[in-house]
C-alpha positions as CSV (number, residue, x, y, z in Angstrom):
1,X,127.1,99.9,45.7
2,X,128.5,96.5,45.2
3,X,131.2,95.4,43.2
4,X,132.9,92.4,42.0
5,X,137.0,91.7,42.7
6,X,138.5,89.1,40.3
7,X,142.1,87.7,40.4
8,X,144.1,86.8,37.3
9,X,147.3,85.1,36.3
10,X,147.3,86.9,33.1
11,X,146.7,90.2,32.0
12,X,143.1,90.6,30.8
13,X,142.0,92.7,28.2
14,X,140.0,95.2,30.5
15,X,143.5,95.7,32.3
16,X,145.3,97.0,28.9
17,X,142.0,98.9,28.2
18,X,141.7,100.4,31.8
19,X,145.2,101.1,32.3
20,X,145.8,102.4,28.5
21,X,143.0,104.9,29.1
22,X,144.4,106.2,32.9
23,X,148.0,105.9,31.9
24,X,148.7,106.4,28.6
25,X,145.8,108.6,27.5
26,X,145.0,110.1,30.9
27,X,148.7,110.8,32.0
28,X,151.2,110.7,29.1
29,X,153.0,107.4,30.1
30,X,154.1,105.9,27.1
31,X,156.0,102.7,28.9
32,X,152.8,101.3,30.8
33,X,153.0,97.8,29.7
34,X,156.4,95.4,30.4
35,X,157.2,91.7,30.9
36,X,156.3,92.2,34.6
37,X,153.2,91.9,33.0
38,X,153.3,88.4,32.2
39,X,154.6,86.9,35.6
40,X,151.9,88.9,37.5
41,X,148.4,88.3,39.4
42,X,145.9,91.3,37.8
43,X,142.7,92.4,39.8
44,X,140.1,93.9,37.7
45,X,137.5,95.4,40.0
46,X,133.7,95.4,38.4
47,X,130.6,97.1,38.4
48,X,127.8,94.5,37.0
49,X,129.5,93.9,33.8
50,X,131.8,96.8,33.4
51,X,135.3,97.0,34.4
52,X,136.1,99.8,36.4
53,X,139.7,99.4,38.2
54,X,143.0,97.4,38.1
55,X,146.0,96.8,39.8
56,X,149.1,94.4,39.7
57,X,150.9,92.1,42.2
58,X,154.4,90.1,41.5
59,X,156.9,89.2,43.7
60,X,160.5,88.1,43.0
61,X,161.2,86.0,46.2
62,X,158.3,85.1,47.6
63,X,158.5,87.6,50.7
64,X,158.1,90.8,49.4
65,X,155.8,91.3,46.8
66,X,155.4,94.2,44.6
67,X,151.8,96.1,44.0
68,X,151.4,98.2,40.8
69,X,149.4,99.8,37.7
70,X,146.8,100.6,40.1
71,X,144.1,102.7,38.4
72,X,140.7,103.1,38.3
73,X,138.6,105.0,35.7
74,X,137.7,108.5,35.8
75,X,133.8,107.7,36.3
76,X,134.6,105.2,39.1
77,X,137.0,107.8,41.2
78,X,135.9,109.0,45.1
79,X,134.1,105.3,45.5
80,X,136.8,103.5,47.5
81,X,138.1,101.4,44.5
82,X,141.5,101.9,44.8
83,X,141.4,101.2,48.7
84,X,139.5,98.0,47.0
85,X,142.0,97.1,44.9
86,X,145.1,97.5,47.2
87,X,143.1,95.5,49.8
88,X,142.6,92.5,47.5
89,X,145.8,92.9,46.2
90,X,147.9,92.8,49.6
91,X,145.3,89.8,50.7
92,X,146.6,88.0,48.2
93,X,150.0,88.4,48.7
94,X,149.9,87.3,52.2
95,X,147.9,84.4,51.4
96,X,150.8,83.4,49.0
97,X,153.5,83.9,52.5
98,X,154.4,87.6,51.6
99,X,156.0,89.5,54.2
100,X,156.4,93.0,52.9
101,X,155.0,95.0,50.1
102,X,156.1,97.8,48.6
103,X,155.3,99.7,45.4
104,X,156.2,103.0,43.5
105,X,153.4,105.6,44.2
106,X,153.3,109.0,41.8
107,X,154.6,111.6,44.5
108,X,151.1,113.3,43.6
109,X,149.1,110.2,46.0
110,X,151.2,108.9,47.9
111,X,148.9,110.5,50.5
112,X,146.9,107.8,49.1
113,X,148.8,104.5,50.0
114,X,150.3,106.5,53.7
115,X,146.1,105.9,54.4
116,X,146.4,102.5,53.6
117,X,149.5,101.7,55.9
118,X,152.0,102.7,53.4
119,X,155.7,104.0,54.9
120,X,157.6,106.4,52.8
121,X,161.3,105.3,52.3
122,X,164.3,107.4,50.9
123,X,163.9,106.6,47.5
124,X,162.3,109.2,44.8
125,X,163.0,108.3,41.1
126,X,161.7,109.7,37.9
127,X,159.3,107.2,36.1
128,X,159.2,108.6,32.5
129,X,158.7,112.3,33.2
130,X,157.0,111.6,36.6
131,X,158.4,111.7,40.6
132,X,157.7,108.4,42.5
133,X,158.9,107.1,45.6
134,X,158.8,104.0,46.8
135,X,156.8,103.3,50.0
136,X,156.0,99.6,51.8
137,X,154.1,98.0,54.3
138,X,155.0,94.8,56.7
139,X,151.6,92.1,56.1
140,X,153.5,89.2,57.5
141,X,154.8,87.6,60.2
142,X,158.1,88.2,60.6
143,X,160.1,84.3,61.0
């Protein structure tokens, strides 16, 4: 199957939609949506004409950049999307001189992201009612 990756500097209706229906009606989150959200680049991953997965990217110095809000719709799970979206994401962010990412994965997948090159580190918080601890990846050349 083919899909369709698109990057935007705003967040896009099918973002809210997607990640209103994985994280606040999937999951219980009741904080999904912050002013991160208006200095970030969205991916919305598409299938034809339907909008199937999301993700954030945002950076506060322009060497390590921050990858979030990655979901992907319960019809659309087991097909690689979320690998997808990570991949454009982190493409992005070196193409924009990032050095390092690193993001706060649910405890529950971090399996997920330690697939994808993610390390672990030290830090495990509560996000609402939920365990997450923060894991990066180098993407740069270090200077």
């Amino acid at each position: 199957m083919t899909y369709t990756v698109r990057m935007y500097q705003k967040l896009e209706d099918a973002c809210v939609a997607i990640r209103t229906a994985v994280f606040v009606e999937e999951q219980g989150f009741q904080q999904e949506f912050d002013e991160i959200d208006s200095n970030a680049w969205h991916i919305l991953v598409y299938d034809g004409e339907t909008a199937a997965a999301t993700g954030r990217l945002y950076t506060d110095d322009g060497e390590c950049y921050h990858i979030g809000r990655v979901a992907v719709l319960p019809a659309y799970r087991g097909k690689q999307l979320g690998k997808l979206v990570v991949s454009a994401l982190e493409a992005q962010a070196a193409m924009c001189g990032g050095k390092e990412i690193s993001l706060s994965a649910q405890c529950r997948v971090a399996g997920f992201y330690e697939k994808l090159g993610y390390a672990r580190t030290e830090d495990l918080h509560m996000d609402e009612f939920c365990p997450h601890v923060t894991m990066v990846k180098q993407i740069g050349q270090a200077k």
